[in-house]
N, C-alpha and C positions, 0 to 999 in steps of 0.2 A: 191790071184790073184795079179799080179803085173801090176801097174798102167802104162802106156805110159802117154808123160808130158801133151799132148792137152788130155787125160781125168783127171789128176789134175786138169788142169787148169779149168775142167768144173766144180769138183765136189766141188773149191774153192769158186765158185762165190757161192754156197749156203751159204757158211763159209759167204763169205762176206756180204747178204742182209739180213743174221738171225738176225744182229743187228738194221737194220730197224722193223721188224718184232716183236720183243722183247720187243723194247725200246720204236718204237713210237705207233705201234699198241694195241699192249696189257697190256704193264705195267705202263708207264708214262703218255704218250698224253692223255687217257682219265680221269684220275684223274685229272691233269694238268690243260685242256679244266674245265671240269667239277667245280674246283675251281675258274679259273678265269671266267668262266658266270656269278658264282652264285656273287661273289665279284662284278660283275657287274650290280645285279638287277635280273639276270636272276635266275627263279626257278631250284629247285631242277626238278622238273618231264621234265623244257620245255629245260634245258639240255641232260636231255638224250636223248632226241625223237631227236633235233639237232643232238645230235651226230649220234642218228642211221640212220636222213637221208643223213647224210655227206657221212656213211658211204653206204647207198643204192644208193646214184648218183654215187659219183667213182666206186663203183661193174656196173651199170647199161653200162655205158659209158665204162668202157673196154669190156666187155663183148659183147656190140655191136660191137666195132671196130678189135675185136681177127681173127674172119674169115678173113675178108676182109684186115687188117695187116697181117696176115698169111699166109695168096696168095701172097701178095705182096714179103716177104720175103724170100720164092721158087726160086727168081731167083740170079743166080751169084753173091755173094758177096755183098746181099742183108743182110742178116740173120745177119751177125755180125753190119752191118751198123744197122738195127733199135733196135736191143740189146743195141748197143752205145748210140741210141738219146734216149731210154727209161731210162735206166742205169742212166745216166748223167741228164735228167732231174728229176728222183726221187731223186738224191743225190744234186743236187742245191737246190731245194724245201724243204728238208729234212735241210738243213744248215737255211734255209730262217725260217724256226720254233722258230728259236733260235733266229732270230731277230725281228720277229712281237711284240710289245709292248704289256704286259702283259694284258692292260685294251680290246685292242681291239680282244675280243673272235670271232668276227665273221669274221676277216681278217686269224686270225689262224685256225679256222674251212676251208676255201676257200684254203687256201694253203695245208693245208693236205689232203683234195680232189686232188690238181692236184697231190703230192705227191704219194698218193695210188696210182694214175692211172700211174704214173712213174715205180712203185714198181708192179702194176702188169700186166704191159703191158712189160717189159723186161723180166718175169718170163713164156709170151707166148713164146718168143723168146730162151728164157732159156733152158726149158721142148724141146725142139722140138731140138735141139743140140745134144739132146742123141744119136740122129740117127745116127748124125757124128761122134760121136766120140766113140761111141760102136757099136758095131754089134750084133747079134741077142743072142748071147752064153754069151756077157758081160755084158748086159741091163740090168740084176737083180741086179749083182754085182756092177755096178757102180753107178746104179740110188738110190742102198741104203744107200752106203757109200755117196753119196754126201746128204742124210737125214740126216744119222750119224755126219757127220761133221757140219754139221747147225746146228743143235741142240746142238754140241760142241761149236759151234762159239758163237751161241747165249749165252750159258752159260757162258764162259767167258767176252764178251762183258758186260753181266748182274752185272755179278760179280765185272766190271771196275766199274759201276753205285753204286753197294750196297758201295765202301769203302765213297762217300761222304753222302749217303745218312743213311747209319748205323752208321756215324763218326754224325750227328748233323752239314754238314757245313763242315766238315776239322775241327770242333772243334768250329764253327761258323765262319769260313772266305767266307764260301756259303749259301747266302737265299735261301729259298726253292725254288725259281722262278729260282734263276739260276743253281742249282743241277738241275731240268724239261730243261734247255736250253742247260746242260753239256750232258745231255743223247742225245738231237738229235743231237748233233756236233759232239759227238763218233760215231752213227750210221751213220751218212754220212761218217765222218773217216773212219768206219772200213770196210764199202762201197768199196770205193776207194780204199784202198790198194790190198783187196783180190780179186778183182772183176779185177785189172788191168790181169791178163794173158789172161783171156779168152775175154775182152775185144781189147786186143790190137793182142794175136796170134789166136785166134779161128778160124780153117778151115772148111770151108762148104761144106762137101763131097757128098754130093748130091743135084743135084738143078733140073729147069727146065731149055731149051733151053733159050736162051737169044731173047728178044723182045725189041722192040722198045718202045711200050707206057707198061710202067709195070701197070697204073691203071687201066686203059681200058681192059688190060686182063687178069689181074687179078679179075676184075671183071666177066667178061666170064667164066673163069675157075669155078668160086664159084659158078654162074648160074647152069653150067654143072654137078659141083659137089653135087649139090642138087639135079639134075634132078635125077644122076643115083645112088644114097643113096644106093639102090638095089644090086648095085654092090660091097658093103663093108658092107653086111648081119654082121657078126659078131663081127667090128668093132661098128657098129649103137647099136645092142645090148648090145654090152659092156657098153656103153655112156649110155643105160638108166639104165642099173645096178650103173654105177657110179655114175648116177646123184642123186640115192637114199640112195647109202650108205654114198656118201659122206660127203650127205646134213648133214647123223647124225653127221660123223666125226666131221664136224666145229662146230654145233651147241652146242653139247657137251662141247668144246674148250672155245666157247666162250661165253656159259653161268656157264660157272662151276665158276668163282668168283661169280657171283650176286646169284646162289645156297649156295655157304659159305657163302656169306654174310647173307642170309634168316637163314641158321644155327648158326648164330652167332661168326663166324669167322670174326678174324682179321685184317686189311690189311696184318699187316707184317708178320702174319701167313699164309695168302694166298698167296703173294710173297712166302715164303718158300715153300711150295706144287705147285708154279708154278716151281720154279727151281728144285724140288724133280723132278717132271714130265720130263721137258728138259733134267736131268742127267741121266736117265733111259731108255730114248729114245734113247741114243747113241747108247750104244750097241746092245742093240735091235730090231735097226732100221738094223745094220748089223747078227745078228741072222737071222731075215725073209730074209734077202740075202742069207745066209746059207740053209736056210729052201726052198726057192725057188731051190737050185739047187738040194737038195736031196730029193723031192716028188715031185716038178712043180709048177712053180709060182702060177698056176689056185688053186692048194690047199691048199699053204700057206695065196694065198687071203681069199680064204674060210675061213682059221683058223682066219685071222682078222676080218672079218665079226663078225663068231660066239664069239670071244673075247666080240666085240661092244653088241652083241645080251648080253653076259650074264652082262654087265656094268649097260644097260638099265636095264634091268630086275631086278640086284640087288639093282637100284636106288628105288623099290616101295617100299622097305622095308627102305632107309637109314633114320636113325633118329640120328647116333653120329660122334661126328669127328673124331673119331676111323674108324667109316667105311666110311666116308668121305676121308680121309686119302688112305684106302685101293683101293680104288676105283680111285683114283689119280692116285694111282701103277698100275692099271692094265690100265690107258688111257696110260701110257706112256712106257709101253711095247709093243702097236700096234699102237700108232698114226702115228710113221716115217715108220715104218713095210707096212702097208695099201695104204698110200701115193706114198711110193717108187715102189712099184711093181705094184702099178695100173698104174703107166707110166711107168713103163718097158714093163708091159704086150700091152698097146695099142701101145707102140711102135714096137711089132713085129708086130702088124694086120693091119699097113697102109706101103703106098706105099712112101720108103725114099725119093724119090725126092721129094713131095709134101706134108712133114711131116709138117712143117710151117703151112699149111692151116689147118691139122687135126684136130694137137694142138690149132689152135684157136678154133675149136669144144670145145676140150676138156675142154679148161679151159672156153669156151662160161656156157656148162653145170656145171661146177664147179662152178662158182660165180652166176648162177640164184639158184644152189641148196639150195644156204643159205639163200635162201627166206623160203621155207617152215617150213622147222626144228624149225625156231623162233618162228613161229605163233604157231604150234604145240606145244610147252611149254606154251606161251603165253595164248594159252586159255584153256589148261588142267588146269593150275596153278591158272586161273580166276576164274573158275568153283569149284575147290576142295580146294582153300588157299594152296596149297603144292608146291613148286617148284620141291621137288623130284618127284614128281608124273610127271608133267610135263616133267622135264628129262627121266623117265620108259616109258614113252607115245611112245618117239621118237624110239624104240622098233620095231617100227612098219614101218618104213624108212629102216631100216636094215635088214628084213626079207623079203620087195618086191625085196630090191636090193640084196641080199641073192638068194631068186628063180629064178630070171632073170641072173644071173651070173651062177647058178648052169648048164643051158643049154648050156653054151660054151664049148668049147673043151680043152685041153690039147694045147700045144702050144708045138712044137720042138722048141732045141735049134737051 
């Protein structure tokens, strides 16, 4: 399929925030943090709880505000406008990482809360663009390709990261503190460069009429759109399928380090199988694009679903990093695959002027889903000493949102 320049321009901005994503979410910031508390007096346990609650107020706090920011940016020339103020405030905040003094952990914990909430309050704005810039026959196609290319961007960005941190410094001309402050200055860098087209040309092809007080009714609208839920039967459903498979997606994601670690993995062996993962995803992520046009988005979902189903289930039995390893391969065969098409697919089932508000559903139930899935590890793995058990648990996430998805329909191009 050949791209027109405003859906580049969409499928670049994922190129461009994969490096926030990468860098500060998942590979650096939290070793980083976790160093400088403990350098600080702060424990080993009473760091990670900080960090997870850092990390449950920024989810808490977008998540409320996505509906009600979503109404609001339905109207004219609205949608690109708060993509900008999100965009730009997660990449000022993301630069600000790199300047907070290394002793004060709890001023860099604060800033990477407003940070997240930059990073994923523009990604409400983001997800919901699809509408504009595809139609209903392109949605698969381009919502994968722009997974595909994250996952490329992210890799490459990763890659800018590994030459000081594999080199020792540039050979020693970098302390460890500042290779941790070289990664979030690249991710706000490579922010801004890729992120400029869709930031600066991005049309908004569908809106609502134009109003006077945009909060005031945009608030009404939300009212209204609650009331009549009834009237979007299969959108609603969809949303609780989502809310359950998705939940395993992330939890998976984001407990698969501290499971290698319990296995006796590496850090720098775990960086590698995270990058194995990201590399894998590329193309794969365009595969279930493939996959979607030649059986139906609805049953290449299904096929990632049941992927996730056999992941979980293989987890009761893993005991080597052999199959630790394997099992890596097969998250990153479906993680962009899964993601990509479950917002192509809700983007045929809502109404495009008022895609903004949907999407603040969607990603409202996105960020509360990864409430569950932790706990679920959490107290299987308390109970029986295994974190892999814990991971096989989540098994059971996948199979409600499995049944509840199997009842939707086929979707026309």
């Amino acid at each position: 399929m050949k791209f027109s320049k405003q859906q580049w321009g969409w499928i670049f901005y994922d190129w461009a925030n994969s490096g926030y994503g990468i860098l500060v979410t998942t590979a650096v910031l939290p070793v980083y943090f976790k160093a400088v508390a403990q350098s600080a007096g702060v424990s080993a346990s009473n760091s990670t709880a900080y960090w997870g609650y850092a990390n449950s107020v920024g989810t808490l706090i977008v998540s409320l505000l996505a509906p009600l920011l979503g109404t609001m940016a339905d109207y004219p020339h609205m949608k690109r406008r708060w993509l900008n103020v999100f965009t730009w405030a997660g990449i000022i905040l993301t630069l600000c990482l790199a300047v907070v003094p290394a002793k004060l952990w709890w001023l860099l914990l604060i800033v990477y809360i407003f940070a997240s909430i930059g990073y994923s309050g523009a990604n409400v704005f983001y997800d919901s663009f699809l509408t504009d810039v595809a139609d209903n026959s392109e949605m698969d196609a381009v919502s994968t390709t722009g997974y595909s290319m994250g996952y490329l961007g992210g890799v490459l960005a990763f890659l800018i990261f590994l030459v000081p941190e594999l080199t020792h410094g540039l050979g020693g001309l970098m302390s460890s503190v500042a290779i941790a402050k070289f990664s979030f200055v690249l991710a706000a860098v490579w922010w801004i460069i890729f992120a400029y087209p869709l930031l600066k040309h991005g049309h908004q092809q569908y809106t609502m009429g134009a109003v006077d007080h945009h909060f005031t009714d945009s608030l009404r609208r939300l009212r209204q759109t609650l009331r009549h839920l009834s009237h979007y039967r299969q959108a609603c459903w969809f949303l609780v399928a989502y809310f359950f498979y998705i939940d395993g997606v992330d939890t998976i994601f984001t407990m698969a380090t501290s499971i290698g670690k319990d296995m006796g993995m590496k850090t720098g062996m775990l960086m590698l199988v995270l990058l194995m993962v990201q590399l894998i995803a590329v193309p794969f992520s365009l595969l279930y694009g493939w996959l979607a046009n030649r059986i139906q988005t609805r049953n290449a979902l299904l096929i990632g679903i049941l992927v996730y189903v056999i992941i979980c289930l293989s987890a009761l039995h893993l005991h080597t990093l052999v199959g630790f390893w394997g099992l890596a391969v097969l998250i990153g065969t479906s993680q962009g695959g899964i993601q990509a098409l479950s917002r192509s697919y809700f983007g045929r089932l809502i109404p495009k002027n008022s895609s903004n508000e949907f999407f603040g559903f969607y990603n409202i139930l996105g960020k509360f889903s990864a409430i569950i899935g932790p706990v679920i590890v959490g107290i299987v793995t308390q109970l029986t000493g295994r974190s892999t058990l814990g991971a096989g648990s989540l098994s059971i996430l996948f199979l409600i949102g499995l049944l509840i998805f199997w009842r939707l329909p086929k979707l026309s191009k």
